[in-house]
Backbone as CSV, one residue per row, in Angstrom:
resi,resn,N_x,N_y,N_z,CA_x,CA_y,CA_z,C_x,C_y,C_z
1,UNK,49.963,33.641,-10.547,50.937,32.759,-9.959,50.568,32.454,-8.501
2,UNK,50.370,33.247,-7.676,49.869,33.194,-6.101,48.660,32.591,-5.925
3,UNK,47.572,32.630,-6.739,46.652,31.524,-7.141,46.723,30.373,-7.458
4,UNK,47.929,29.603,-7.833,48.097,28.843,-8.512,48.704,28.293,-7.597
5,UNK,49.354,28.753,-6.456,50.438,28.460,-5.756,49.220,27.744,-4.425
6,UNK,47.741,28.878,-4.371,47.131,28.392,-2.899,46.359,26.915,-3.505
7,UNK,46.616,26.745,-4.935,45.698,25.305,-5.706,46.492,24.389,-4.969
8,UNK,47.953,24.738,-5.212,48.963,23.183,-5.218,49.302,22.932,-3.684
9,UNK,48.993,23.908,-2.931,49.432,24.369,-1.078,47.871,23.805,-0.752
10,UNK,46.543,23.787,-1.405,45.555,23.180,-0.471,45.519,21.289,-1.795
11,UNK,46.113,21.638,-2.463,46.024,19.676,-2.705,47.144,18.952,-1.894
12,UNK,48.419,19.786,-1.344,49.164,19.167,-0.721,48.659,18.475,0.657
13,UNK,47.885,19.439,1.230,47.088,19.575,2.381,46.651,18.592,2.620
14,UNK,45.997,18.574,1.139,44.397,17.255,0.762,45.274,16.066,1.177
15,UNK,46.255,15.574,0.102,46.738,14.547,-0.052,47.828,14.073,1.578
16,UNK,48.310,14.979,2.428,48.691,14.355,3.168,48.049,14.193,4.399
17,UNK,47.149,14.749,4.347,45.941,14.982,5.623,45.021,13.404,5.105
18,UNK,45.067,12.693,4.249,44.202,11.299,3.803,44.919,10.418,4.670
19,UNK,44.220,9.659,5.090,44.750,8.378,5.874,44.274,7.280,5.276
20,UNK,45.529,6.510,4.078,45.815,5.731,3.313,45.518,4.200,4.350
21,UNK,45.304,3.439,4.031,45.380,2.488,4.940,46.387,1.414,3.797
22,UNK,46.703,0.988,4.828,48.057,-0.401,4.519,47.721,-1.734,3.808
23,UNK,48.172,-1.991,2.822,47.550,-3.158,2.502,47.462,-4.649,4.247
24,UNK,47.842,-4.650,4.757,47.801,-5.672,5.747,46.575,-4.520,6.608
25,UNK,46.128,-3.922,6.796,44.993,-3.028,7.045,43.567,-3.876,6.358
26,UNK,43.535,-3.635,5.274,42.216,-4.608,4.894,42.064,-5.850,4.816
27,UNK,40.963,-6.404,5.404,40.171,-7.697,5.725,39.074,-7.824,5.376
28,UNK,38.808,-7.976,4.106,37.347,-7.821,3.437,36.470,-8.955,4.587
29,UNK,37.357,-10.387,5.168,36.404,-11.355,5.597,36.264,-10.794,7.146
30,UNK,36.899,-10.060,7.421,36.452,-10.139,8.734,35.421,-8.619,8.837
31,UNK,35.647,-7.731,7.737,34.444,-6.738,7.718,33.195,-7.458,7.562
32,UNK,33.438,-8.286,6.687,32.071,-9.005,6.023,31.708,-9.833,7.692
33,UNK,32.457,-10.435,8.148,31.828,-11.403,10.014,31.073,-10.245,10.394
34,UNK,31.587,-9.173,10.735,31.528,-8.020,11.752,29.756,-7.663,10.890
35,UNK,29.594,-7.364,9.269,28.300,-7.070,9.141,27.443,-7.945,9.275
36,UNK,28.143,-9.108,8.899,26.632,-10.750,9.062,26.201,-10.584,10.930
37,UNK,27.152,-10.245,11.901,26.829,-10.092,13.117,25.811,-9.255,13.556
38,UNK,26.247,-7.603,12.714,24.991,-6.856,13.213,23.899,-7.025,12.683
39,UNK,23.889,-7.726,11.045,22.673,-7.868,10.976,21.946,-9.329,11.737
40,UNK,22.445,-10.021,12.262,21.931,-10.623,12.816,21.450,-10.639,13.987
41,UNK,22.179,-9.596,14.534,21.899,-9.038,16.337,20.550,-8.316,15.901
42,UNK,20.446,-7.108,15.199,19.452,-6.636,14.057,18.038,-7.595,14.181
43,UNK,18.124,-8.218,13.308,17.198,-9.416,13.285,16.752,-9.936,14.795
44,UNK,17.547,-10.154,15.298,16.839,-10.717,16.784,16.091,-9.680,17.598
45,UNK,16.332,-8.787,17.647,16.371,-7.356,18.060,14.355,-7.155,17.702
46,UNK,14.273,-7.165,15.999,12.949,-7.182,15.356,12.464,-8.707,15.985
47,UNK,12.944,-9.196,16.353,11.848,-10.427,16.613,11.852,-10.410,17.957
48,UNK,12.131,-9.792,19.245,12.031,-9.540,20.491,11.029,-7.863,20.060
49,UNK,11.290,-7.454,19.470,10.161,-5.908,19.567,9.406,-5.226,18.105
50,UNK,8.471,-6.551,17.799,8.090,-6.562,16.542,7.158,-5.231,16.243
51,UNK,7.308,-4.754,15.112,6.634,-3.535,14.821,4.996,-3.457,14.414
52,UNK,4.523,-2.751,15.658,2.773,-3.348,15.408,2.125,-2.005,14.155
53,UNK,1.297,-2.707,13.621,1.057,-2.235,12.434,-0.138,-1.606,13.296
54,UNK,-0.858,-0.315,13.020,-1.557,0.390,13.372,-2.722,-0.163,12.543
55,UNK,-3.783,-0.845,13.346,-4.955,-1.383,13.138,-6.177,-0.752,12.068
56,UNK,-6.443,0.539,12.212,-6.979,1.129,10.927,-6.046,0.768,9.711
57,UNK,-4.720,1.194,9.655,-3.968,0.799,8.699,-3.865,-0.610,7.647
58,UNK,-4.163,-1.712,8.626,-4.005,-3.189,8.461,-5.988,-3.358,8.277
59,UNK,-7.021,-2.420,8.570,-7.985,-3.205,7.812,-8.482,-2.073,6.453
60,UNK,-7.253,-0.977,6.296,-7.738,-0.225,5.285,-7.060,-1.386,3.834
61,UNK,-5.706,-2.190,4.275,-5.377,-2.670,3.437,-6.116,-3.846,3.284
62,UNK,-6.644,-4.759,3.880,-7.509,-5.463,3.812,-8.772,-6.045,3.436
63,UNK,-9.275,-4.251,3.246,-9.811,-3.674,2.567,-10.093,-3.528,1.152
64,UNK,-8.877,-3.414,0.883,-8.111,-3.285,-0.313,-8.403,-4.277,-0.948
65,UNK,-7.981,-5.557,-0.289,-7.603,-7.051,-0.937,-9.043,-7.802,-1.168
66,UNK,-10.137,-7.237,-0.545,-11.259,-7.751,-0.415,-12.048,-6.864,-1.410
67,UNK,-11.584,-5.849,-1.484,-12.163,-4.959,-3.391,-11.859,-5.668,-4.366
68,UNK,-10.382,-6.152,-4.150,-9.935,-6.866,-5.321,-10.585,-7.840,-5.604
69,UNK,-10.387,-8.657,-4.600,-11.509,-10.177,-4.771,-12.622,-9.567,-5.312
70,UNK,-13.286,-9.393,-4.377,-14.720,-9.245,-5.310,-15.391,-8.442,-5.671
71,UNK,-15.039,-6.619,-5.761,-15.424,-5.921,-6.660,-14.824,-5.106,-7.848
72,UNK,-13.725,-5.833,-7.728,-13.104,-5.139,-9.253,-13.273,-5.568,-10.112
73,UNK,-13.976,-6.492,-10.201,-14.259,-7.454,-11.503,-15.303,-6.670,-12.333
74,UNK,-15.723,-6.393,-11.942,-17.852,-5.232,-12.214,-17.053,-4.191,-11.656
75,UNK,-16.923,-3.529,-10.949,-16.580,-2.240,-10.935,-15.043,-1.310,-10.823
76,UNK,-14.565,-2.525,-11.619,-12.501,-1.784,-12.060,-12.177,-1.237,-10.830
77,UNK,-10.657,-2.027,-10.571,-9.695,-2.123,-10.201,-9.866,0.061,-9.462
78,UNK,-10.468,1.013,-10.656,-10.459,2.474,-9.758,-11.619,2.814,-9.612
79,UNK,-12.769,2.077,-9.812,-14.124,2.340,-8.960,-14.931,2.759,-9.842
80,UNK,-14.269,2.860,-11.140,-15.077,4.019,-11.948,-15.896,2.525,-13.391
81,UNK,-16.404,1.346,-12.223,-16.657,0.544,-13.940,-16.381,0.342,-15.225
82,UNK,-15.243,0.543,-15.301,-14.884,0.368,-16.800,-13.987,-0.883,-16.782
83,UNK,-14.412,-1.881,-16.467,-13.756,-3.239,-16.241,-14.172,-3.820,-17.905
84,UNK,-14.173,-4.701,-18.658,-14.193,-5.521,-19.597,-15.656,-6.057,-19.145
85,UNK,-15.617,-6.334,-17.869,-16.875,-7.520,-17.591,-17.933,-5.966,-17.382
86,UNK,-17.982,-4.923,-16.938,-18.702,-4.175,-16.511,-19.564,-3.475,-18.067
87,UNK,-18.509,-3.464,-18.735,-18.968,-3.085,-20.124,-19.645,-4.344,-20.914
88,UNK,-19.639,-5.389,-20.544,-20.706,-6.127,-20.834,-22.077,-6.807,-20.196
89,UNK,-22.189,-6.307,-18.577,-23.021,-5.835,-17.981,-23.823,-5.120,-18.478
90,UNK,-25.919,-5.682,-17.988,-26.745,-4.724,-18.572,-27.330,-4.631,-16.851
91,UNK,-27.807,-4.066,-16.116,-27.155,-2.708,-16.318,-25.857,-2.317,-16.034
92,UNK,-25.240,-1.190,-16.089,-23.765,-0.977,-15.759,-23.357,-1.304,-14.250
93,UNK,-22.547,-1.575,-13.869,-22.279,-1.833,-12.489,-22.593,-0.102,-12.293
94,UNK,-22.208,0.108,-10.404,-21.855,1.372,-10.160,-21.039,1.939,-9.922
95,UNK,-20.628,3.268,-10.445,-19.636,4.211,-10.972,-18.866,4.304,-9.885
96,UNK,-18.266,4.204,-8.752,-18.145,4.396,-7.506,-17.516,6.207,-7.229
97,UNK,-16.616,6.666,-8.385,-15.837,7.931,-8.776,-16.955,8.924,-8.623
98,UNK,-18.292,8.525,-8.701,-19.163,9.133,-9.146,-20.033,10.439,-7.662
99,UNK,-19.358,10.997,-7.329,-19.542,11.887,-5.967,-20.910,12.384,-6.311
100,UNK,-21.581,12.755,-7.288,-23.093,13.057,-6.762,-24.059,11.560,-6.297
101,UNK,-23.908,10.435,-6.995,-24.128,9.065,-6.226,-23.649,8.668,-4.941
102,UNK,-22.268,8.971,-4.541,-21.758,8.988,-3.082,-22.391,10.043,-1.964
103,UNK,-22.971,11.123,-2.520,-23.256,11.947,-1.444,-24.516,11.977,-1.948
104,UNK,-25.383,10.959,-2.392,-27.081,10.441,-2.750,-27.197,9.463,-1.679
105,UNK,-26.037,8.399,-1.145,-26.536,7.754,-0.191,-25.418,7.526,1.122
106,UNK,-26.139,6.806,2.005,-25.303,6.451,3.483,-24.881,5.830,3.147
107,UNK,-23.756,5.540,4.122,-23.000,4.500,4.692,-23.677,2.922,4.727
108,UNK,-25.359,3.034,5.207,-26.265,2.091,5.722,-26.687,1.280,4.091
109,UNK,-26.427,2.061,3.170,-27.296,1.830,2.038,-25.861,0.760,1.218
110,UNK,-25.149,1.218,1.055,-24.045,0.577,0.775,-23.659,-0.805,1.179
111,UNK,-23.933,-0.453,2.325,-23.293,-2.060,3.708,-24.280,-2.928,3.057
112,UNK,-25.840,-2.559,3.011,-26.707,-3.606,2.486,-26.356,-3.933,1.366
113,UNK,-25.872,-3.469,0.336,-26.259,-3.814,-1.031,-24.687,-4.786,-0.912
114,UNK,-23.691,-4.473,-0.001,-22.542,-6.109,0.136,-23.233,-7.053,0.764
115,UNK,-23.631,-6.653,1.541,-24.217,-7.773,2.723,-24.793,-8.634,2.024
116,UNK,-26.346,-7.959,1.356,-27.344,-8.904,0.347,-27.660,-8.697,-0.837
117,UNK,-26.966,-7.937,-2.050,-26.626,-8.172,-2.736,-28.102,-6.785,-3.421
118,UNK,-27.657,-7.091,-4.546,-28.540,-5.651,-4.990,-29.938,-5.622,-5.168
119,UNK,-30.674,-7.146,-5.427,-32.501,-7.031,-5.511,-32.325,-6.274,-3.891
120,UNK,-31.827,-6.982,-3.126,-32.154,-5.977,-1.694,-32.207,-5.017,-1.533
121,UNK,-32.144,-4.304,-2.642,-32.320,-2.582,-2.198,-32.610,-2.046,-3.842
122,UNK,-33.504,-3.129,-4.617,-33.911,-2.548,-5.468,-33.059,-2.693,-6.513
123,UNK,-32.042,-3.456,-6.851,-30.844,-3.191,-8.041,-30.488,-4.196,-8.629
124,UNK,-29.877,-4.058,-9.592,-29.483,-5.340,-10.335,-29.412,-7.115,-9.469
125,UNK,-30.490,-7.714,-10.443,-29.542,-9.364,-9.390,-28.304,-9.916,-9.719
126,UNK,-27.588,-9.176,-10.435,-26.425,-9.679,-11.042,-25.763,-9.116,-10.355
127,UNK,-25.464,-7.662,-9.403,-24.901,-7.297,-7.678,-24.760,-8.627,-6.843
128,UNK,-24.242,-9.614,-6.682,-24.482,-10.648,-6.079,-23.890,-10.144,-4.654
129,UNK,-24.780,-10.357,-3.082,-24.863,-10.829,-1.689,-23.453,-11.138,-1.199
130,UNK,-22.007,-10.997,-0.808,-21.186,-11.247,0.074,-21.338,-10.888,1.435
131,UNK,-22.627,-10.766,2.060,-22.651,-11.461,3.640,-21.891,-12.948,3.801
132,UNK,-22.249,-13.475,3.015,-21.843,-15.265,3.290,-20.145,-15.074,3.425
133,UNK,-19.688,-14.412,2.831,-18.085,-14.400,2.371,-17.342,-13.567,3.582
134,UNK,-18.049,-12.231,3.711,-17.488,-10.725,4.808,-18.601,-11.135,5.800
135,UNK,-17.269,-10.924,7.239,-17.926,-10.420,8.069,-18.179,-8.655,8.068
136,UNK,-19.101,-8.852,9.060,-19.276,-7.388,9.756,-18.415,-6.217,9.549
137,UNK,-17.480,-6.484,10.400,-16.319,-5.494,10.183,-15.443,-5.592,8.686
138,UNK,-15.571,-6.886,8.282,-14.976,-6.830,6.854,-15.917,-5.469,5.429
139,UNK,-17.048,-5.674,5.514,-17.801,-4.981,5.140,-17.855,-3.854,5.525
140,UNK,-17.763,-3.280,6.793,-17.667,-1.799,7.267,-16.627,-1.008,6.456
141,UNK,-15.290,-1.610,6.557,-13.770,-1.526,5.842,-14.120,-1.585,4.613
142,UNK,-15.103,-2.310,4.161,-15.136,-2.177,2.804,-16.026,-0.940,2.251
143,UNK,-16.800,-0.398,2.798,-17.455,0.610,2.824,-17.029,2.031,2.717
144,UNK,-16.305,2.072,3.763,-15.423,3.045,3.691,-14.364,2.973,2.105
145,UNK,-13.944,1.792,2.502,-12.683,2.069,0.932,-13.800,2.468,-0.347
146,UNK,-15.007,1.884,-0.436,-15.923,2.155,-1.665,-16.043,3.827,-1.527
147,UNK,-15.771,4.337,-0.312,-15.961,5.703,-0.516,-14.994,6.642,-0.679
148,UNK,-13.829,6.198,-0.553,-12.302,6.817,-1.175,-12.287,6.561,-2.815
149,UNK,-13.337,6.501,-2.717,-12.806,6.309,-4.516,-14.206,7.682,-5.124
150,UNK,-14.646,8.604,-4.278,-15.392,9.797,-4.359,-14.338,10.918,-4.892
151,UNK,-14.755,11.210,-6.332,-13.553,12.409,-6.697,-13.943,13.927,-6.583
């Protein structure tokens, strides 16, 4: 019973300790002004102190977008050649997943074979040359991302 008694003594508590608000209390339109305001103060706010994207960041993704273009086609979308077009490739594109091939060559050996394409260093002519397409630094970025894909 004295248990039962501290249930109904702490819901009384509950219920009159709530602060009910009044129907003439709510204004859905003027809550709704008050949020279109901050987000709009908000908004101005980001366009007076725009958020700078950290420069490794913005050419790792770039990076990214420039694999897509032009080496996922021959060497899939995860590095590891198993694209549709790669499997009908003679010879196979290269494995990129493939860490005893990644730690067989440099950085230097790589850059060439984007730059000028694969007879340049001995390899398939079907490797086709994107110097014409990447710059410099586009190719560096791309180099690196060819080597995140080392498992």
């Amino acid at each position: 019973m004295r248990y039962h008694l501290g249930i109904l003594a702490a819901a009384l508590s509950f219920v009159t300790a709530c602060d009910y608000n009044k129907p003439e209390d709510y204004n859905p339109k003027s809550d709704f002004e008050a949020y279109k305001a901050a987000e709009q103060k908000a908004q101005e706010a980001a366009k007076m102190n725009p958020v700078k994207e950290d420069p490794a960041v913005a050419m790792a993704k770039a990076a990214a977008k420039d694999y897509n273009t032009y080496c996922s086609s021959c060497h899939g979308a995860d590095g590891a050649a198993n694209s549709p077009t790669a499997m009908a490739l003679n010879p196979k594109p290269r494995n990129f997943t493939d860490k005893a091939w990644q730690d067989s060559v440099d950085d230097a050996h790589i850059y060439k074979v984007i730059d000028e394409g694969g007879p340049a260093v001995g390899l398939s002519p079907t490797m086709a040359p994107w110097g014409a397409a990447l710059n410099d630094e586009k190719i560096k970025a791309l180099v690196q991302y060819v080597r995140s894909f080392a498992k």
